[in-house]
MIMI-975257 format. One line per field, with one value per residue (C-alpha): residue in three letters; x negated, y negated, z; residue number from 1. Coordinates in nm, 2 decimals, decimal comma. Example, Ala and Ser with C-alpha at 12.3 -4.5 7.8 and 13.67 -1.06 7.14 Angstrom:
REM residues 2
aa	c(ala ser)
c1	c(-1,23 -1,37)
c2	c(0,45 0,11)
c3	c(0,78 0,71)
i	c(1 2)
REM end
This chain:
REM residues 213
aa	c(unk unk unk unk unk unk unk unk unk unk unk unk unk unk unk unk unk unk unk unk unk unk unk unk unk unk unk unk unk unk unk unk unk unk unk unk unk unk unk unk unk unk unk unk unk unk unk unk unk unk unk unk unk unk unk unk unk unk unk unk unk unk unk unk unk unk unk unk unk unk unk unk unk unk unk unk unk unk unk unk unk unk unk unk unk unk unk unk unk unk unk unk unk unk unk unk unk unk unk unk unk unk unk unk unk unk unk unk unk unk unk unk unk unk unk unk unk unk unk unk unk unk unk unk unk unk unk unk unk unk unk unk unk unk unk unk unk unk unk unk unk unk unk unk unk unk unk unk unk unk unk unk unk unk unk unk unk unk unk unk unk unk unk unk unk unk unk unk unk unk unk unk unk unk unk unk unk unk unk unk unk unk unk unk unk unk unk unk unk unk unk unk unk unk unk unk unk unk unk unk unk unk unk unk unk unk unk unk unk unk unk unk unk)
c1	c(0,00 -0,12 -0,12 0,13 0,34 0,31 0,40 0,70 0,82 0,79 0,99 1,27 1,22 1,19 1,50 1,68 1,41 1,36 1,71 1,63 1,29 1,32 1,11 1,08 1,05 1,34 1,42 1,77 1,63 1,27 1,09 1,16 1,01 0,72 0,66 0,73 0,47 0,20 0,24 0,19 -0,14 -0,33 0,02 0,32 0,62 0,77 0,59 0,64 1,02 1,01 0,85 1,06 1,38 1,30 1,05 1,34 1,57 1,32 1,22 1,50 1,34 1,01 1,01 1,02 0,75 0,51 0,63 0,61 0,35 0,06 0,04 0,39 0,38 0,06 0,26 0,52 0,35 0,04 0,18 0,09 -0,27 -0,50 -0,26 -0,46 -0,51 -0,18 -0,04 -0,23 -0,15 0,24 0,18 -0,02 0,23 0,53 0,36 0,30 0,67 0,82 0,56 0,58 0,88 1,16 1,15 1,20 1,04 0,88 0,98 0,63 0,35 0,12 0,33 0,32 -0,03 -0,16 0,00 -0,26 -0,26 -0,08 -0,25 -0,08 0,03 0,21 0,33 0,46 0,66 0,87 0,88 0,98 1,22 1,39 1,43 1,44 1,14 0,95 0,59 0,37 0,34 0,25 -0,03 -0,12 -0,30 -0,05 -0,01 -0,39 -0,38 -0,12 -0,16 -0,52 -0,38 -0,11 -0,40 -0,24 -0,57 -0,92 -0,99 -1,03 -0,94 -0,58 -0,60 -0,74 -0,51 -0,19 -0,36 -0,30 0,03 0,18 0,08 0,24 0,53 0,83 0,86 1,19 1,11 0,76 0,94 1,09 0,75 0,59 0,83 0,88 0,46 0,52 0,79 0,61 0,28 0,43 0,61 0,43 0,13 -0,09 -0,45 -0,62 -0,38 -0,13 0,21 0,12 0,40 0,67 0,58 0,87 0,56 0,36 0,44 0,30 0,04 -0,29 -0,45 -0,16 -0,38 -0,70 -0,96 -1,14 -0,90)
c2	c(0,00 -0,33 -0,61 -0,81 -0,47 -0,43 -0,81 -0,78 -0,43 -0,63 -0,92 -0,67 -0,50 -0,74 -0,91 -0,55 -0,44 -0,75 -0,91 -1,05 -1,25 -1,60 -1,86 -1,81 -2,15 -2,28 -2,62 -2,81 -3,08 -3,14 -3,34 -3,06 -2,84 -3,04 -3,10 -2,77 -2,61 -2,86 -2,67 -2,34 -2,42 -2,12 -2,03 -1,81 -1,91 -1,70 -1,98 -2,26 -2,16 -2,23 -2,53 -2,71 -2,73 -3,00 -3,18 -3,19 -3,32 -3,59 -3,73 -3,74 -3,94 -4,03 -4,33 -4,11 -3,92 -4,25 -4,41 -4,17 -4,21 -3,99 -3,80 -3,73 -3,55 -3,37 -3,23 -3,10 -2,91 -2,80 -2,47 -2,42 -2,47 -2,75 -2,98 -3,29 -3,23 -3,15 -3,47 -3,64 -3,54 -3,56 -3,92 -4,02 -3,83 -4,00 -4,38 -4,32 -4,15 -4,45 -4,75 -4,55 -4,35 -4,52 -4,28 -4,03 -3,70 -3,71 -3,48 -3,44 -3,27 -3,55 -3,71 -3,49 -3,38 -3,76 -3,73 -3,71 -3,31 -3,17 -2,98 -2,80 -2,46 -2,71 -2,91 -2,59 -2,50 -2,79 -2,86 -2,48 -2,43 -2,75 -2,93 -2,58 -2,74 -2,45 -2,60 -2,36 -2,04 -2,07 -1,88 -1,78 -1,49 -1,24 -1,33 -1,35 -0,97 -0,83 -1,01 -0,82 -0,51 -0,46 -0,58 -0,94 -1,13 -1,04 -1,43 -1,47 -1,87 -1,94 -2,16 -1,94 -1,68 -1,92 -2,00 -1,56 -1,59 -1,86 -1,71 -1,35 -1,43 -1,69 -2,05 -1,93 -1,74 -1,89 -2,02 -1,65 -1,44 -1,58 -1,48 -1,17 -1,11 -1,25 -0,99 -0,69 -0,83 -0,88 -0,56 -0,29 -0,43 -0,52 -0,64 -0,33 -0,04 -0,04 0,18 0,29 0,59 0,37 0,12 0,05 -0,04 0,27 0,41 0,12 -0,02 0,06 0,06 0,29 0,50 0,45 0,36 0,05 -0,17)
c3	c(0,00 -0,08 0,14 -0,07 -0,06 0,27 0,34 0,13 0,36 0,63 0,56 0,45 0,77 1,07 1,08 1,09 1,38 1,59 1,56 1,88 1,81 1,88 2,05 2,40 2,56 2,70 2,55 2,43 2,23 1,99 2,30 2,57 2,30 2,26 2,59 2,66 2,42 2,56 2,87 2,77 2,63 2,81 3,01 2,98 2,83 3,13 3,38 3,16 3,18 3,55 3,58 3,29 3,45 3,72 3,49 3,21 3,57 3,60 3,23 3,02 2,76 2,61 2,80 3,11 3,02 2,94 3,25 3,54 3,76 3,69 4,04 4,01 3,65 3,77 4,05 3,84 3,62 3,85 3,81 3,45 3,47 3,32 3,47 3,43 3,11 2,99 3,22 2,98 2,63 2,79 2,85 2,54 2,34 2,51 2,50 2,10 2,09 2,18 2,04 1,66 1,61 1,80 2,09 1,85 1,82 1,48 1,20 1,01 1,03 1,00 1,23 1,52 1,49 1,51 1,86 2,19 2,25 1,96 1,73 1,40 1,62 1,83 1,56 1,36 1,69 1,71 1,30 1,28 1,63 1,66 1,33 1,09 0,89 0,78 0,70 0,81 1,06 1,41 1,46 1,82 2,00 1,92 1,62 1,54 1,65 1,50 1,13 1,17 1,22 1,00 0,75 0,62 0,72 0,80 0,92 1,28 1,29 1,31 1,02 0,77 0,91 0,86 0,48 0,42 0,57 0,37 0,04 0,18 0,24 0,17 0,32 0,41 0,69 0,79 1,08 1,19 1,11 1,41 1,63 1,46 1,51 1,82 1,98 1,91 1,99 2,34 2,38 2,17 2,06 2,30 2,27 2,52 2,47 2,18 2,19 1,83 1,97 1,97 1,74 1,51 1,23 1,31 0,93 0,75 0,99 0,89 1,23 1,39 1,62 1,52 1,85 1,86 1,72)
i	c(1 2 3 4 5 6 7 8 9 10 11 12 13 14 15 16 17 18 19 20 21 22 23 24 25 26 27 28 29 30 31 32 33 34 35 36 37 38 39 40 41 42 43 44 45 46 47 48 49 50 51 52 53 54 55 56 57 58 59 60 61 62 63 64 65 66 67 68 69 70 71 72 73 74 75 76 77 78 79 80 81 82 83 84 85 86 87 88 89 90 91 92 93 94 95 96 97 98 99 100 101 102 103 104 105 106 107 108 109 110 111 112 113 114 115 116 117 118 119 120 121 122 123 124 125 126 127 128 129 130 131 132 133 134 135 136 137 138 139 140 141 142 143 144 145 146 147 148 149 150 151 152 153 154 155 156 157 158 159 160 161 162 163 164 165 166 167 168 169 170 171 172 173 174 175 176 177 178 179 180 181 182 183 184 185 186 187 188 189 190 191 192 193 194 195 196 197 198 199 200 201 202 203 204 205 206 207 208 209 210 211 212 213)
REM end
């Protein structure tokens, strides 16, 4: 099977098989999202989940998020690690929110990633999950993995690895194939010990059960 084959099999087969792949950050409007997916910068979406809910409470609006006191923002999201950091790129994001784009979460690529601490991965998350703009594939460690595995990129730099993506498959669905390289790579594919067993791509994966993967 060649890789443009095997591509094409799998965009046939994941919506039937991972009906349920979605993104996993809790969010009900582009700037929870964004903020949202500055925080799990080296964090799980799990803990991310429950620190947003009182930091949504607290900043409604850009405006919130470029005025609240530093020590205060820090506190909210010590939790998810890097928390200086991250305090940071919420606040330089929010101030440039609302001095260029109206308070308005932009809907661009060039846009967003001219933002303090948002680079394209986070830019394709919000373009892809709360505006439906599919311009590129967000690439992360699971998706890294997997597209390696099931032999649609030998790069190891997400970039080049979203370049092999984007000419595999559709734009259609370049929003949807990270969360459907996502899912598995969370429940079945894991970077130490695979379930090859009871992985639903074991037929047409050419690492299924091979060591040293």
């Amino acid at each position: 099977m060649t890789r443009t084959e095997r591509a094409n099999e799998l965009a046939r087969r994941f919506p039937r098989i991972y009906p349920d792949a979605h993104c996993e950050l809790n969010f009900s409007n582009p700037l929870e999202l964004l903020v949202a997916t500055i925080l799990s910068a080296q964090c799980t979406d799990k803990r991310v989940n429950l620190v947003t809910p009182a930091l949504f409470a607290r900043c409604k609006s850009a405006n919130d998020y470029a005025t609240i006191p530093t020590a205060e923002l820090e506190e909210l999201i010590r939790t998810t690690g890097f928390f200086r950091s991250k305090a940071k790129s919420i606040r330089g994001a929010a101030t440039q929110i609302v001095e260029r784009h109206g308070g308005q979460v932009p809907r661009t690529l060039p846009d967003l990633v001219a933002l303090p601490g948002v680079g394209r991965k986070t830019a394709n998350v919000v373009l892809g999950n709360a505006f439906g703009i599919n311009d590129g594939v967000v690439v992360d460690t699971h998706v890294t993995r997997l597209s390696r595995r099931l032999g649609l990129s030998k790069q190891r730099t997400p970039e080049k690895i979203e370049v092999d993506l984007v000419r595999l498959f559709p734009r259609a669905v370049w929003a949807d194939l990270s969360h459907w390289l996502i899912f598995p790579g969370r429940r079945r594919c894991f970077a130490r010990k695979p379930d090859c067993p009871g992985c639903e791509l074991r037929d047409i994966c050419p690492s299924a059960d091979k060591p040293g993967r």
